[in-house]
TORPA-4810 file (N, C-alpha, C, O; in nm, 3 decimals):
<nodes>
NODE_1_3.389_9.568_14.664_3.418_9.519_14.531_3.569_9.498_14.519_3.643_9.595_14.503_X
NODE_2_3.599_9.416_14.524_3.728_9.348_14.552_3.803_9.269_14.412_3.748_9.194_14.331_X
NODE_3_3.899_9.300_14.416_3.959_9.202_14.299_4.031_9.036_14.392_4.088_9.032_14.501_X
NODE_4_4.001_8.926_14.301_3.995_8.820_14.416_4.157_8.752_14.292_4.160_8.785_14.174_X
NODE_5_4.240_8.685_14.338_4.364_8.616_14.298_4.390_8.500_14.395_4.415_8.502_14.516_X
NODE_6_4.374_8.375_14.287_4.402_8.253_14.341_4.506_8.187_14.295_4.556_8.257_14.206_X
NODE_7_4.570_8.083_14.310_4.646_7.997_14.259_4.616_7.845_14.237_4.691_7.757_14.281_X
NODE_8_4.536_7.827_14.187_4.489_7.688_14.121_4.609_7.618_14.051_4.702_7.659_13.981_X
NODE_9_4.570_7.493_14.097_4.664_7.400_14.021_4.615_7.367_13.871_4.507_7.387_13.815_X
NODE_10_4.741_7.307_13.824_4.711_7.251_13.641_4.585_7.186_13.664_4.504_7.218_13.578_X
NODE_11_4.555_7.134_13.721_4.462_7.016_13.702_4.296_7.121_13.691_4.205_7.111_13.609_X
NODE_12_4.313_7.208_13.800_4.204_7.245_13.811_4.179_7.364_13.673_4.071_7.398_13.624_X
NODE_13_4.316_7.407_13.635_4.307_7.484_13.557_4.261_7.444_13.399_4.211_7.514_13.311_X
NODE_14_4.297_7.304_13.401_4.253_7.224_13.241_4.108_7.184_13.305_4.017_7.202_13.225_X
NODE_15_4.074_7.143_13.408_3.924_7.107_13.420_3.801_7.249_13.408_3.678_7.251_13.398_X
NODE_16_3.869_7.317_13.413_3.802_7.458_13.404_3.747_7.506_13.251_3.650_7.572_13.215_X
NODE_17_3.856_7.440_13.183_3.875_7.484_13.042_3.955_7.612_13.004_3.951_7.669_12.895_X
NODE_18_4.021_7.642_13.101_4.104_7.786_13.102_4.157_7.800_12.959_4.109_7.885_12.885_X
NODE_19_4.266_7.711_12.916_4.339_7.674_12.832_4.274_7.718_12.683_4.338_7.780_12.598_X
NODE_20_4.114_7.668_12.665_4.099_7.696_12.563_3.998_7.822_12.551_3.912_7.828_12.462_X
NODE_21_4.020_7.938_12.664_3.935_8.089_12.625_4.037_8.164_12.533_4.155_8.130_12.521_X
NODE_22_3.995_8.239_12.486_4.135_8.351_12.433_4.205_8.403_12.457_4.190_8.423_12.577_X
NODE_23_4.292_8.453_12.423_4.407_8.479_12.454_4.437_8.667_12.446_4.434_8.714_12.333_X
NODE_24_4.461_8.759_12.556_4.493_8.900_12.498_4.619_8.923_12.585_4.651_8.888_12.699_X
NODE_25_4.682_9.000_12.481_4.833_9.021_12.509_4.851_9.159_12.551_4.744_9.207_12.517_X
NODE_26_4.934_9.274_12.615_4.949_9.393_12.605_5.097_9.418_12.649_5.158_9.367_12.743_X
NODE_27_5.142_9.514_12.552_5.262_9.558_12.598_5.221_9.650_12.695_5.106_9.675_12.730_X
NODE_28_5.380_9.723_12.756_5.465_9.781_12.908_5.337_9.908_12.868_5.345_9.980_12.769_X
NODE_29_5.256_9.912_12.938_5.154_10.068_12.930_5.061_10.095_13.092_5.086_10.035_13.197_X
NODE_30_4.983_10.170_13.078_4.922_10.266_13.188_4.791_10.313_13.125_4.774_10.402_13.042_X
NODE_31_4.699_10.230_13.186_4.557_10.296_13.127_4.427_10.243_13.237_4.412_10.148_13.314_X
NODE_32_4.348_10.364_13.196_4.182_10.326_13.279_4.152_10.228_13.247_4.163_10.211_13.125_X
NODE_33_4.089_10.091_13.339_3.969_10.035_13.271_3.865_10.012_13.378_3.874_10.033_13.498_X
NODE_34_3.731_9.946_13.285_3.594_9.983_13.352_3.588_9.778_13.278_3.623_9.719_13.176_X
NODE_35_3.520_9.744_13.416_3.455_9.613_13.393_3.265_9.614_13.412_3.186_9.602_13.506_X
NODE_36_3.253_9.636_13.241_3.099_9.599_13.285_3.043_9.462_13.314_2.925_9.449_13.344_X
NODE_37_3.144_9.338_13.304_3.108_9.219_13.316_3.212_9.169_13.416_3.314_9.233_13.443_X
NODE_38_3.176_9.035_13.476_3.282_8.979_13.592_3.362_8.951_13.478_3.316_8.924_13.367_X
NODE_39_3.529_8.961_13.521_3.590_8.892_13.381_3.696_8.788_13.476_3.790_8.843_13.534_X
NODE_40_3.683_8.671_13.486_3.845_8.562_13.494_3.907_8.553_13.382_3.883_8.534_13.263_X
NODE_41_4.008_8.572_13.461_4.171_8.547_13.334_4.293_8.449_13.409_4.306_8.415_13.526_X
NODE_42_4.329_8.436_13.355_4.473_8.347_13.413_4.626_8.347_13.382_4.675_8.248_13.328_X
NODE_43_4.714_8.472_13.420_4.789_8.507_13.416_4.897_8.403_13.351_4.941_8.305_13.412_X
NODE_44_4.930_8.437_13.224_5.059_8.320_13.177_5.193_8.372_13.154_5.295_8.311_13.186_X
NODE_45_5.189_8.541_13.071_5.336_8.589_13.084_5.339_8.716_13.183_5.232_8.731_13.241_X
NODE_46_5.404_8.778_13.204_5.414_8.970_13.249_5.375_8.988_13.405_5.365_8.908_13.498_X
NODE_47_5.363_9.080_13.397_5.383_9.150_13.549_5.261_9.273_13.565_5.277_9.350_13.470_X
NODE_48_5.191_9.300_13.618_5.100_9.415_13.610_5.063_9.445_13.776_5.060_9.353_13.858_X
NODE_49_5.035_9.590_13.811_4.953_9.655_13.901_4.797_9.698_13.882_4.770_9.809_13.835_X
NODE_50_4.739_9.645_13.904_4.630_9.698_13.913_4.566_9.779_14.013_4.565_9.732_14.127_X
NODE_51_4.509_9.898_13.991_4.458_10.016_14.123_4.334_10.037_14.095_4.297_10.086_13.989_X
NODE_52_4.229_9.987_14.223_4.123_10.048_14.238_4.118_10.149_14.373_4.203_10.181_14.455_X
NODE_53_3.969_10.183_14.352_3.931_10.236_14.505_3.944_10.143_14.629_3.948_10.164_14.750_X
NODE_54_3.947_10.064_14.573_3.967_9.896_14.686_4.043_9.857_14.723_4.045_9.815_14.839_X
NODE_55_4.172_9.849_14.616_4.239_9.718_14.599_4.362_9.815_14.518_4.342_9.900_14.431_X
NODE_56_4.505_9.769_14.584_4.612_9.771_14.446_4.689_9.650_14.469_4.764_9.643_14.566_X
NODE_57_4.670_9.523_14.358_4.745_9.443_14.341_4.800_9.423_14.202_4.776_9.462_14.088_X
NODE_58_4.926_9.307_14.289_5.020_9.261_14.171_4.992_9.133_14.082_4.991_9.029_14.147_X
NODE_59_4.972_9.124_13.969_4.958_8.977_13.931_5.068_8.946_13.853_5.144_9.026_13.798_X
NODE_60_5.070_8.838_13.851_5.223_8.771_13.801_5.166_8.644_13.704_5.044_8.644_13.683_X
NODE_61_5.243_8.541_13.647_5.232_8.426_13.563_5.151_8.358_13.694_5.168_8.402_13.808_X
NODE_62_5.067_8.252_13.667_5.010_8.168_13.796_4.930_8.222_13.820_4.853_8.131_13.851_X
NODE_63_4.868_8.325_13.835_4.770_8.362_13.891_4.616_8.413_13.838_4.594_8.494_13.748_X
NODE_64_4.535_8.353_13.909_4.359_8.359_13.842_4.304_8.444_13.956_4.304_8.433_14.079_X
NODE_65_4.244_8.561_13.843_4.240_8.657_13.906_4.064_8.683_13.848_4.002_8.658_13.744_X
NODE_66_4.038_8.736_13.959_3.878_8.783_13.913_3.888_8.942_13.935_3.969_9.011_13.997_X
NODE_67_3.783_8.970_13.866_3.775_9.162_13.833_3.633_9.112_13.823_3.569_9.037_13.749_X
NODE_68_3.605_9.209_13.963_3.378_9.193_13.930_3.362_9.277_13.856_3.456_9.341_13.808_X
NODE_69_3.243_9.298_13.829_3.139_9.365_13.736_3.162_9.492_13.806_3.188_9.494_13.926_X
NODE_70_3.149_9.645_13.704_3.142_9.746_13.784_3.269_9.785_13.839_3.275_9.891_13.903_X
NODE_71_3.390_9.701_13.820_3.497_9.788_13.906_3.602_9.896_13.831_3.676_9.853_13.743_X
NODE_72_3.604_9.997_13.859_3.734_10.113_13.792_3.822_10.093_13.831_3.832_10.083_13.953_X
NODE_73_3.905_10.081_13.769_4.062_10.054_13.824_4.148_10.089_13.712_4.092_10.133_13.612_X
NODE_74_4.291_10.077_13.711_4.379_10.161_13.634_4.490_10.010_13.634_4.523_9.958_13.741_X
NODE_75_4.528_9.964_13.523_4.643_9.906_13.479_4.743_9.961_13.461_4.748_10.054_13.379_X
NODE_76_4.857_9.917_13.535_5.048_9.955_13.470_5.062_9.837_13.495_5.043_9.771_13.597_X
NODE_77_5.101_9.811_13.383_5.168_9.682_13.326_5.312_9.715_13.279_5.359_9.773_13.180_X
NODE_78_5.371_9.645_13.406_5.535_9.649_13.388_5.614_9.587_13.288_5.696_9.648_13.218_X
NODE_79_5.582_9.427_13.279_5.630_9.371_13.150_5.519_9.322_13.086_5.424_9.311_13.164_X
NODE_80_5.493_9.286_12.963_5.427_9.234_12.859_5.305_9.169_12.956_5.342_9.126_13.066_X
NODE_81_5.200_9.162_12.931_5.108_9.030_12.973_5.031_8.979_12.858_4.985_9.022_12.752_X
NODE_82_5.037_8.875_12.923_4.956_8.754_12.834_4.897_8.708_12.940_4.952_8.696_13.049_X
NODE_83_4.771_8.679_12.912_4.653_8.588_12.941_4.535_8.546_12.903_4.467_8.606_12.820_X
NODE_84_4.491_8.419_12.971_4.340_8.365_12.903_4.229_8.470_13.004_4.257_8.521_13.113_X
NODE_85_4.131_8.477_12.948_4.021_8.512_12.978_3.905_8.484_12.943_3.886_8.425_12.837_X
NODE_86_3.784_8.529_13.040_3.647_8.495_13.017_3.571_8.526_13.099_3.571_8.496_13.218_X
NODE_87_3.441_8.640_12.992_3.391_8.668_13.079_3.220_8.630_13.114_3.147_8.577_13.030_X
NODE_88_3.184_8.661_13.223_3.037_8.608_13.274_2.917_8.665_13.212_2.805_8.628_13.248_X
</nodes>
């Protein structure tokens, strides 16, 4: 169970409809989370670590990131994030 991060271009990112899911913001914090659903998002402001049993990555602005269903992992979010999301 893997967290997956791509870099899609504009094009693919407006054909997707990225642009118009919602929008959640979080300030500089450190917390559990649990995905009961696959969730894509698409990184627009901030900086974050994410830690699973799997996986510890970085996401940055640019980047479309998937979180499957079922995964525990722990957010520190260094600066602010903003992103679209949506989930399955």
């Amino acid at each position: 169970m893997r967290i997956e991060i791509e870099q899609p271009d504009q094009e693919e990112l407006e054909e997707a409809g990225v642009f118009s899911w919602p929008v959640w913001e979080h300030d500089e914090d450190k917390f559990d989370w649990y995905y009961d659903k696959t969730e894509h998002c698409y990184i627009v402001e901030g900086e974050a670590t994410v830690v699973s049993e799997f996986d510890s990555v970085t996401i940055k602005p640019g980047d479309y990131v998937i979180f499957p269903a079922g995964l525990e992992c722990v957010w520190d979010i260094h600066s602010a994030i903003r992103k679209h999301y949506s989930f399955e």
